[in-house]
Each structure stands twice: as C-alpha cells, then as structure tokens.
C-alpha positions as CSV (number, residue, x, y, z in Angstrom):
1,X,84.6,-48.3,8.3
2,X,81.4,-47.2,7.5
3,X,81.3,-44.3,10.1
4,X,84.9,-43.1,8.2
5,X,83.9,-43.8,4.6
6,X,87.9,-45.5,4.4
7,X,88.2,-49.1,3.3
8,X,91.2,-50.6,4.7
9,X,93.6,-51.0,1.9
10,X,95.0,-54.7,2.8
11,X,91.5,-56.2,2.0
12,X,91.8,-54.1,-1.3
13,X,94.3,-57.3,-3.0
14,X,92.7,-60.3,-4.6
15,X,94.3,-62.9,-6.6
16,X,92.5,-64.0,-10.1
17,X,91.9,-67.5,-10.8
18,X,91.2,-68.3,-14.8
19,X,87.6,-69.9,-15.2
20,X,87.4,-71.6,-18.5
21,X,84.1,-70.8,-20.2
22,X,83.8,-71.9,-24.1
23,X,85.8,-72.0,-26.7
24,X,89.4,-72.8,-27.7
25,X,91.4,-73.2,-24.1
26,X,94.8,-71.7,-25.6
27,X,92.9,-68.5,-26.4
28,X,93.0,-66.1,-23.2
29,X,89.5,-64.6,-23.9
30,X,87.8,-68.2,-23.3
31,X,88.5,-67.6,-19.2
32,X,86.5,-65.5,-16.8
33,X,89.0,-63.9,-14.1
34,X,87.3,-65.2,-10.8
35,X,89.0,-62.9,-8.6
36,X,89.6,-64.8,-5.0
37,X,89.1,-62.0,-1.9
38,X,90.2,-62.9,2.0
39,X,87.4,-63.5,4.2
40,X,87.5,-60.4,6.2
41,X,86.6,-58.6,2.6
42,X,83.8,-60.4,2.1
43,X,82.7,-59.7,5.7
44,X,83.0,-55.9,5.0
45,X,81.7,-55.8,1.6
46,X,78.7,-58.0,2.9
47,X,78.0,-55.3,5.5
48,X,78.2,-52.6,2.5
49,X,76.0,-54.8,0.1
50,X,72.9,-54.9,2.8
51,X,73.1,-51.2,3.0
52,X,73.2,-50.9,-1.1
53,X,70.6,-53.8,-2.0
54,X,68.0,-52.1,1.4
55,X,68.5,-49.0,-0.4
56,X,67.6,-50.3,-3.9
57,X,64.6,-52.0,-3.0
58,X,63.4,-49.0,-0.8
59,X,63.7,-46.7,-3.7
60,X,63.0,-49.5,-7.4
61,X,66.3,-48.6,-8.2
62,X,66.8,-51.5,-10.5
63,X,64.8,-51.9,-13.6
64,X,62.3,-54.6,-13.7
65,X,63.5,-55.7,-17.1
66,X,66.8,-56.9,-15.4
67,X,66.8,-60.4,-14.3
68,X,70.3,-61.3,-13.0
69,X,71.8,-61.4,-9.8
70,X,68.1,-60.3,-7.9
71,X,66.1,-61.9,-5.4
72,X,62.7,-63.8,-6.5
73,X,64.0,-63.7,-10.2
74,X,65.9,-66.1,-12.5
75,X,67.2,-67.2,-16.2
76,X,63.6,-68.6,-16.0
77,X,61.9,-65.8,-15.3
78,X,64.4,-64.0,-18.6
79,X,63.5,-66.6,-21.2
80,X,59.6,-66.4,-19.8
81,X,59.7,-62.7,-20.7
82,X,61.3,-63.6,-24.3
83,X,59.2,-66.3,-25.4
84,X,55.9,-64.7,-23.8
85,X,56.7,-61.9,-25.9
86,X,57.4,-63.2,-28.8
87,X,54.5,-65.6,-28.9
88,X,52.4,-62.6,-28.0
89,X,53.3,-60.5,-31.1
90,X,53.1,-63.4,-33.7
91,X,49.6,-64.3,-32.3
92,X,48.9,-60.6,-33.0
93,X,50.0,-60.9,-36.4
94,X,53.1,-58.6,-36.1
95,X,56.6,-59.5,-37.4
96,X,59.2,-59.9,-34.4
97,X,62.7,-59.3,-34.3
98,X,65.6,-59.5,-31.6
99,X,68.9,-58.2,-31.4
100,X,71.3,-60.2,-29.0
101,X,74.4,-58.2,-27.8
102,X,76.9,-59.6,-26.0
103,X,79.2,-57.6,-24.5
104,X,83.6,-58.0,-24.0
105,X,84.4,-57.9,-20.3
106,X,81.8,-56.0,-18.9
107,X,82.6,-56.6,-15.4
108,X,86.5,-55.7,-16.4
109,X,85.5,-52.3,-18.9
110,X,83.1,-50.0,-15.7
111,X,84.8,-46.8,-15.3
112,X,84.5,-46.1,-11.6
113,X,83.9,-42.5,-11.7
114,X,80.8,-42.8,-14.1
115,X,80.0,-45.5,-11.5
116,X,80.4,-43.3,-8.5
117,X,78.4,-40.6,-10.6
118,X,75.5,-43.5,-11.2
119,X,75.6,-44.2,-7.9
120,X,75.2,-40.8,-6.3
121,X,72.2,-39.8,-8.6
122,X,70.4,-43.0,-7.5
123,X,71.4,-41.3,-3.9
124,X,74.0,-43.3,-2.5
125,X,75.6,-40.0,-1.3
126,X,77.0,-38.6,2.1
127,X,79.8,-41.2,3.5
128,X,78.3,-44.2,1.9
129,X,79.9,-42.8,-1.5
130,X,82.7,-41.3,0.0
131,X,83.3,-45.0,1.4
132,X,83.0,-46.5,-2.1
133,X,85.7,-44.3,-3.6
134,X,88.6,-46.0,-1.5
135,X,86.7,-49.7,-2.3
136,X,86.8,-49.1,-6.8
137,X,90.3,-47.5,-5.9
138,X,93.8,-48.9,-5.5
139,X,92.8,-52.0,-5.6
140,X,95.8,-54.9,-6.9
141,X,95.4,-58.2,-8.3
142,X,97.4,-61.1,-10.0
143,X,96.7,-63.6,-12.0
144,X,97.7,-67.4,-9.9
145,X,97.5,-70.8,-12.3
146,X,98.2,-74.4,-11.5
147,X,100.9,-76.1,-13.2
148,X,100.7,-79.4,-14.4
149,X,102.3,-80.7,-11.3
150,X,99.8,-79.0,-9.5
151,X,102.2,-76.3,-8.2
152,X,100.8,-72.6,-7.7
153,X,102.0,-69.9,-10.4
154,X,101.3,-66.4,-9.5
155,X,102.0,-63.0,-11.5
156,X,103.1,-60.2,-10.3
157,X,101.0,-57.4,-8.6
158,X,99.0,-55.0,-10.9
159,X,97.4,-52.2,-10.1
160,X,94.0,-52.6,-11.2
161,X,92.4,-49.1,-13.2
162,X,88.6,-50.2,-13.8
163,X,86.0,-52.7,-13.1
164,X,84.2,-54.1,-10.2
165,X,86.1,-58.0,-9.2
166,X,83.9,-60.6,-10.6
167,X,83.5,-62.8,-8.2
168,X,83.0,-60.7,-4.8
169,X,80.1,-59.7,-3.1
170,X,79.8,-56.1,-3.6
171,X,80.3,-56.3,-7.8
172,X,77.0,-58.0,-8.9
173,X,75.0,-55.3,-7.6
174,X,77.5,-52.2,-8.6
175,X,77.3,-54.0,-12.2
176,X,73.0,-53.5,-11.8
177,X,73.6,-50.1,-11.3
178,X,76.0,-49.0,-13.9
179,X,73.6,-50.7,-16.6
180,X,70.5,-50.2,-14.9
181,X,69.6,-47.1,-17.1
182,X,70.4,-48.6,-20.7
183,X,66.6,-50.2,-20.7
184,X,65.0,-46.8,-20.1
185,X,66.2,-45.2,-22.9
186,X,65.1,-47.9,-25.7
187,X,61.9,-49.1,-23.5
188,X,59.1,-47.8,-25.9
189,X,61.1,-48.0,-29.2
190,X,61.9,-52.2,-28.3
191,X,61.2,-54.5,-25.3
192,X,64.6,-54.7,-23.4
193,X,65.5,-57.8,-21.8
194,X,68.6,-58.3,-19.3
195,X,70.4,-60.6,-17.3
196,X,73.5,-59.3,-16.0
197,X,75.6,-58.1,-18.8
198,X,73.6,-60.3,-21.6
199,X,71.6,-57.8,-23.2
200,X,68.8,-58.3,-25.9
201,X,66.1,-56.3,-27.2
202,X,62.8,-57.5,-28.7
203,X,61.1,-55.5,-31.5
204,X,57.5,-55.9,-33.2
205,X,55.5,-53.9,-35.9
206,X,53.5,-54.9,-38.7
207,X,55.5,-53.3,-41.4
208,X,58.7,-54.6,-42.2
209,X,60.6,-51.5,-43.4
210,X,59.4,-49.5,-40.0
211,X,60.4,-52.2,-38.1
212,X,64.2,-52.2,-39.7
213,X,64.0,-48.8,-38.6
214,X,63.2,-49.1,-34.6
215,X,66.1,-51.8,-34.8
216,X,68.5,-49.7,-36.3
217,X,67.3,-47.0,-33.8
218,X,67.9,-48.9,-30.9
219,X,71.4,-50.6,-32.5
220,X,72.0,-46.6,-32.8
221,X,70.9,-46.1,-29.0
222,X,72.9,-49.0,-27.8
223,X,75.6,-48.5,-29.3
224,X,76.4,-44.8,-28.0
225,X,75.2,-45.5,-24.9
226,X,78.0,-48.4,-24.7
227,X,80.6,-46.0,-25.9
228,X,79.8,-43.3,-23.4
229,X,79.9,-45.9,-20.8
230,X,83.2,-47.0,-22.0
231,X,81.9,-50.6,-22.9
232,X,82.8,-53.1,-25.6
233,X,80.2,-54.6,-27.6
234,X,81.4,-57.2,-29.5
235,X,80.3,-56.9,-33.3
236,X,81.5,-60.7,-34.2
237,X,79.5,-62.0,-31.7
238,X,76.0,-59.7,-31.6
239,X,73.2,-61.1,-33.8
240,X,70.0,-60.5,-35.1
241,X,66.9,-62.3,-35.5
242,X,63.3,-62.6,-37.1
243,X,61.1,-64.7,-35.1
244,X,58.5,-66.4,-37.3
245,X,56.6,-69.5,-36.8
246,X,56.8,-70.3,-40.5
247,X,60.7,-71.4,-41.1
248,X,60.0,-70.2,-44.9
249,X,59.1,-66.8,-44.4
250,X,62.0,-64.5,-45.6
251,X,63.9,-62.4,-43.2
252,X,65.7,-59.2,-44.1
253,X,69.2,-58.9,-44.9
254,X,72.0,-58.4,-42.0
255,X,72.2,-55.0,-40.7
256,X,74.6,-52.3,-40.4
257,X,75.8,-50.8,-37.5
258,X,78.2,-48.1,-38.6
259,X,81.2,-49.8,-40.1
260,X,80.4,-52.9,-38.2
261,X,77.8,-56.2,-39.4
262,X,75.3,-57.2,-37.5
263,X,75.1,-61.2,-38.6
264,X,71.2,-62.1,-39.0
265,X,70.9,-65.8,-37.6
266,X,68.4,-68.5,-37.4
267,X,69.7,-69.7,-33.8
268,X,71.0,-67.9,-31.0
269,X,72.2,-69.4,-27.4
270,X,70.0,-67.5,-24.7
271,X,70.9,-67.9,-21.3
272,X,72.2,-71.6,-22.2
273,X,68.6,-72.5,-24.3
274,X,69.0,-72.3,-27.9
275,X,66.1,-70.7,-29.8
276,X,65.5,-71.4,-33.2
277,X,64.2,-67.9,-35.1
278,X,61.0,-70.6,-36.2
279,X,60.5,-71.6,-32.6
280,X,60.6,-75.2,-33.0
281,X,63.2,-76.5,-30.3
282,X,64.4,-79.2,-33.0
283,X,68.4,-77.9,-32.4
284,X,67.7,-77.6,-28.4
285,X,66.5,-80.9,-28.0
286,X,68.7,-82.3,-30.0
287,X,71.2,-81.2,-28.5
288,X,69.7,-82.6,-25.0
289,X,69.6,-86.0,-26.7
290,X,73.4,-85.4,-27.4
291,X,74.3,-85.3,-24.0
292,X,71.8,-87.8,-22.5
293,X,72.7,-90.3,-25.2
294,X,76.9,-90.2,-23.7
295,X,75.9,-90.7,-20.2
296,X,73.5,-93.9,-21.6
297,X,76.7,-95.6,-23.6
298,X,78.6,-95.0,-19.8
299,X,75.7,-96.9,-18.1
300,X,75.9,-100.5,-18.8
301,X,79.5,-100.7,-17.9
302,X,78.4,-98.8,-14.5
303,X,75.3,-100.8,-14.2
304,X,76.9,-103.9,-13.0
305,X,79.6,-102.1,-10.2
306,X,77.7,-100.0,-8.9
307,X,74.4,-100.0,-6.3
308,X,71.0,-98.7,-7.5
309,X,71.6,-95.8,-5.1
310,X,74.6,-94.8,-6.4
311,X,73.1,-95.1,-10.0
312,X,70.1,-93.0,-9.3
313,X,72.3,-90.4,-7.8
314,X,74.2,-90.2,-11.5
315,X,70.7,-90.4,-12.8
316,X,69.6,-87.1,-11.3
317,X,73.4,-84.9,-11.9
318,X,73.8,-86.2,-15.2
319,X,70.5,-87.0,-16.7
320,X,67.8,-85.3,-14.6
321,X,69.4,-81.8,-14.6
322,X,70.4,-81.5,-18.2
323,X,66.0,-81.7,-19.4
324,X,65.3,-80.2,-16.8
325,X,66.4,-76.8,-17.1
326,X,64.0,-74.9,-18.9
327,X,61.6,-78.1,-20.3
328,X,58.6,-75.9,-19.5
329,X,59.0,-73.8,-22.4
330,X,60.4,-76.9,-24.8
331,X,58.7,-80.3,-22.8
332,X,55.5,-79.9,-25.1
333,X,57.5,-79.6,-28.4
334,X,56.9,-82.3,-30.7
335,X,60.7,-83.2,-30.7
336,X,60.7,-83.7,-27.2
337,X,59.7,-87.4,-27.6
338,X,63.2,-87.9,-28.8
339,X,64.8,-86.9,-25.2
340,X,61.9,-89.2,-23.9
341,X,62.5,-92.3,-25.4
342,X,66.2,-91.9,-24.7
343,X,64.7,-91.7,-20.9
344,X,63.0,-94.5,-20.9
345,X,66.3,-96.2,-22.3
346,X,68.2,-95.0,-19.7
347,X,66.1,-96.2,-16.9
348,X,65.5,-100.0,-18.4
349,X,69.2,-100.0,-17.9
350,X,69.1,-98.9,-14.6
351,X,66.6,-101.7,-13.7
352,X,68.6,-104.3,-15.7
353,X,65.4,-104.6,-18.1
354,X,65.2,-105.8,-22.1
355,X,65.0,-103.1,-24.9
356,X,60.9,-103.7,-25.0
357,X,60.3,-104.3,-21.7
358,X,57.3,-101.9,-20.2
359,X,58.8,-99.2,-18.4
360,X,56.0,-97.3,-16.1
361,X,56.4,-99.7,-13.0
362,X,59.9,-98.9,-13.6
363,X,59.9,-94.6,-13.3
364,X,57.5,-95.6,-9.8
365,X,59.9,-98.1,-8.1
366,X,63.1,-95.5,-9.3
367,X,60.6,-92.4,-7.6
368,X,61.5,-90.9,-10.9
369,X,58.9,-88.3,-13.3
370,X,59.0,-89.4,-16.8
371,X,59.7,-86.7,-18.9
372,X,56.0,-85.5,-19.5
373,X,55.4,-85.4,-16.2
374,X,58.2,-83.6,-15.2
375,X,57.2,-81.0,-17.8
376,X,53.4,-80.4,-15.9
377,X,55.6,-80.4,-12.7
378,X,57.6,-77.8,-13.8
379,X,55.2,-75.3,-15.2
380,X,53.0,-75.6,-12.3
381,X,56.1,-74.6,-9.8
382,X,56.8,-72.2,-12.5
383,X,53.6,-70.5,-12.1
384,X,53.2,-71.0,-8.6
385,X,56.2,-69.5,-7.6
386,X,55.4,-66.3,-9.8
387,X,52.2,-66.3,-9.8
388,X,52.2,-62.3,-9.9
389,X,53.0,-62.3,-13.6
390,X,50.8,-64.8,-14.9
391,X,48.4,-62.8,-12.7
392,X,49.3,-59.4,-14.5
393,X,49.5,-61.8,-17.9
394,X,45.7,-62.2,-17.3
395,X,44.4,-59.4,-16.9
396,X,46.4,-57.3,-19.2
C-alpha cells in the first residue's frame, strides 16, 4: 500500500453512528456522526498516521497555539493559555476582549483538494500524497440507528464528497493540518487559541476604539479565510466578550460582521468551563454544585444497600470527576466553598455521620482530598507536568 500509493477501496466504507451532544434530541444538528471503520482500516491508517504525525514533529508543522488532538497537550493546557492571558493584560492595565467561533461541521465541510494542496506544501509529497488521494476519495457511508426494540436500522450507501471521518485514526491529524495556518495569519493583530475546530482569539489594547478595530480585523480575517476554506462559521452561535475584573465596567455594543451579529456575552462555555467576562467562577461553580447536589439526594437511599467500596467507587465517577476538571484555575475562588461544603455533606453520608458531625477523620479513613487540597494537588501536577511553560512564564 504504501509502496503503491493505492488504498484498497473495501476499507474505504464506514457506517455512521449518531452521537448525541447538546441540545434538543429531535433536532438532527444535536448528533456528531461517529463514523465506525473495520479493523483492518484502522491498521492501515495507523501505519499512515506514524508516517504523518513523525513527519510533523520533524518539521513543527503544527502550530503551537493548537491544543487538540497532540501529544503532551490538553483542554488544560487551552484554558491555561486563556486565563494566563487574560489575567496578564488586565494586570497591565489593558482592556481584553475575546471572540469565540464555533464552527458547523468542520470535520464534515474539508474540501479534500485544498487539503491535499495543504498537505503537499507542508511536504507530504512523492507517493505518500499520491496515497492520500485514493484515502479522501470514494469513500461510502450510511447512517445505522437502533430502534426502540433494539433492532439495527441502516441507510442506504452514500457516496461521501468532503470531510475526513470523525472518528478514525487518520482524521484528527488531517483536521490539524487543514486549520493549522488560520493562527498565523491573525497571530500579531490577536492571541489565537485552538483546540481542534473550537477556535477563539484573545485581543488587548489600551484604547477601546483601537481595540474594536483589531477585532473587527481579525472577525474580517477569519471570516474569509473560513470562506476560502469552504467552512461554516456559525453566526448564532459565535460570541464576543470583554474580560474585566470589575462586572460594572461597560462593554461595547455587539459587533458586525458583514450582514451577520456578533452577540456580546457575559458567559461563554470554553472547552466545558464556563467563564464569566468578570472572571468570578460564580456560574461555574454553581453549576458544579448543581450536579454534586443530585448525586447527594441519590446517596442516602444507596447508603444503606450498598458496601463502602462500592460507594467510594460512585464517589470518585460521580462526585470526584465533576470538581475536578479544571479546579486549578476555579478551586481558590471564593465561591468554591459552596462545592466544598456540599463535599463534606456527601462524605458524612457516606460514613453514616450527623449533619454536624466533624468530618476531617472522615476524608482520611475514605483516602479522600478535601476539596482544597485537591486544588494544591492539582496545580502542583499541573505545573509539574509542564513545567516548560511556567518556566518560559518566568522568565519572560
């Protein structure tokens, strides 16, 4: 195969299984199509993928301000860069802005001969792209659902036109290279900051009007760049915020982006954390407490049927890995002692205790961090773990 550059064309079919992300589940646009590839693809694309990701790392293909789908980075390391930066510029006094896009089927929208042409300049020539030709190419799908009665219903056989299948090996990294070059061209006007297809750019200045001006600049920039990449950006859903750590300072109006809106907002969902434009985590942790505080109405009528193993176990999926994500950049907020004192509610019903009862001995027989604790915890493995940038953060 890759001695031939041809790609058999039975391992070219994969069927497409709905995954249900938000929303209202009658509307189509709430499911990601999970496309489901034999083994023997994913064998052949893995060999492909070593060959692609060796060649990218040999040559920094991939920008550093992209965070998804790359080794040694992470949503953590994405919402680092964004808070960092914003803290940074209102420390220096200068007003801070962001503009969130989010993007309609970016995986299902790449046209594969601007992706064969994005490859090639990045040099993935000879018969490595003669190869990839037959694999964007002729491919088929079809949509297959379960009916109530848990009966298979497949579609018929489509020919499939563009995109890279979500869900295989090979489209992850193709994705990185058809956006990789977006950054560059608004690096210098706005901080760009990527995960995957989620897109955002951070703006500072100390005047407002010029600052308006470098965000409608890199809207503009964006914006033709998507077009010319045959991308959707999705207007209803793209937003724009002032960061400010004074919630009564006034922001500017929503902006324009040819005939389309641009909403200004106060809270945006990044990367599953909700930031508030004043920086608080009020809504985030409340939201926490939500969630924590449904799992702790469910405990007392599992308390008494199940074993303290068995309870520590729903402890850690249900409790432990909802705070935990991303409590080194909220665990010091003032409104985190909310989330803890529903914690320390949660575990004196896991040790059959009263409402008053003194909890500390508690946490140490469970083996569990209370919540501040798991907050020092985190940061340090945060900043051991990349210790590079806090390095580069240091000296800069």
């Amino acid at each position: 195969m890759l001695s031939t550059g041809v790609f058999p064309t039975r391992l070219k079919f994969s069927q497409i299984s709905p995954m249900f992300k938000t929303g209202d589940k009658t509307d189509m646009s709430a499911y990601r199509p999970i496309s489901l590839l034999t083994s023997f693809s994913k064998l052949f694309e893995r060999v492909i993928y070593n060959r692609l990701l060796q060649h990218t790392k040999e040559n920094s293909i991939i920008t550093m301000d992209q965070y998804g789908f790359k080794s040694n980075s992470s949503t953590e390391l994405a919402i680092f860069k964004l808070i960092n930066q914003i803290l940074s510029h209102i420390n220096n006094k200068l007003l801070v802005s962001g503009i969130f896009c989010d993007l309609s089927k970016a995986f299902d929208t790449i046209n594969h001969k601007i992706l064969i042409s994005k490859l090639e300049y990045c040099g993935f020539t000879g018969k490595a792209s003669k190869l990839m030709q037959p694999y964007l190419s002729n491919r088929y799908q079809r949509a297959m659902i379960k009916t109530l009665y848990g009966l298979n219903c497949t579609a018929d056989w489509k020919l499939v036109k563009h995109g890279v299948p979500e869900g295989s090996i090979l489209g992850p990294l193709l994705f990185l290279y058809y956006i990789h070059d977006l950054s560059q061209l608004v690096r210098g006007i706005a901080s760009p900051i990527l995960f995957a297809d989620d897109t955002s750019f951070i703006g500072s200045n100390f005047n407002q009007r010029t600052m308006k001006k470098d965000i409608d600049l890199v809207l503009e920039i964006a914006q033709k760049w998507f077009e010319s990449n045959v991308m959707l950006l999705n207007y209803n859903k793209t937003s724009f915020m002032q960061f400010s750590s004074n919630i009564y300072d006034q922001s500017p109006d929503n902006i324009q982006v040819g005939n389309h809106r641009i909403s200004l907002r106060n809270t945006i969902k990044f990367l599953v954390i909700t930031i508030e434009s004043s920086l608080t985590w009020r809504i985030h942790t409340e939201q926490i407490n939500s969630k924590l505080n449904s799992l702790g109405y469910m405990l007392p009528i599992l308390r008494p049927i199940l074993s303290l193993n068995i309870i520590k176990q729903i402890y850690f999926s249900y409790v432990h890995s909802v705070f935990n994500y991303g409590i080194m950049f909220w665990g010091n907020s003032p409104h985190s002692k909310t989330i803890f004192k529903t914690q320390k509610r949660i575990v004196r019903i896991i040790m059959k205790a009263k409402a008053k009862d003194f909890c500390r001995e508690m946490f140490c027989k469970l083996g569990i961090l209370t919540l501040h604790s798991q907050y020092i915890y985190s940061t340090l493995m945060l900043i051991v773990k990349h210790r590079h940038i806090y390095t580069k953060c240091g000296t800069a």
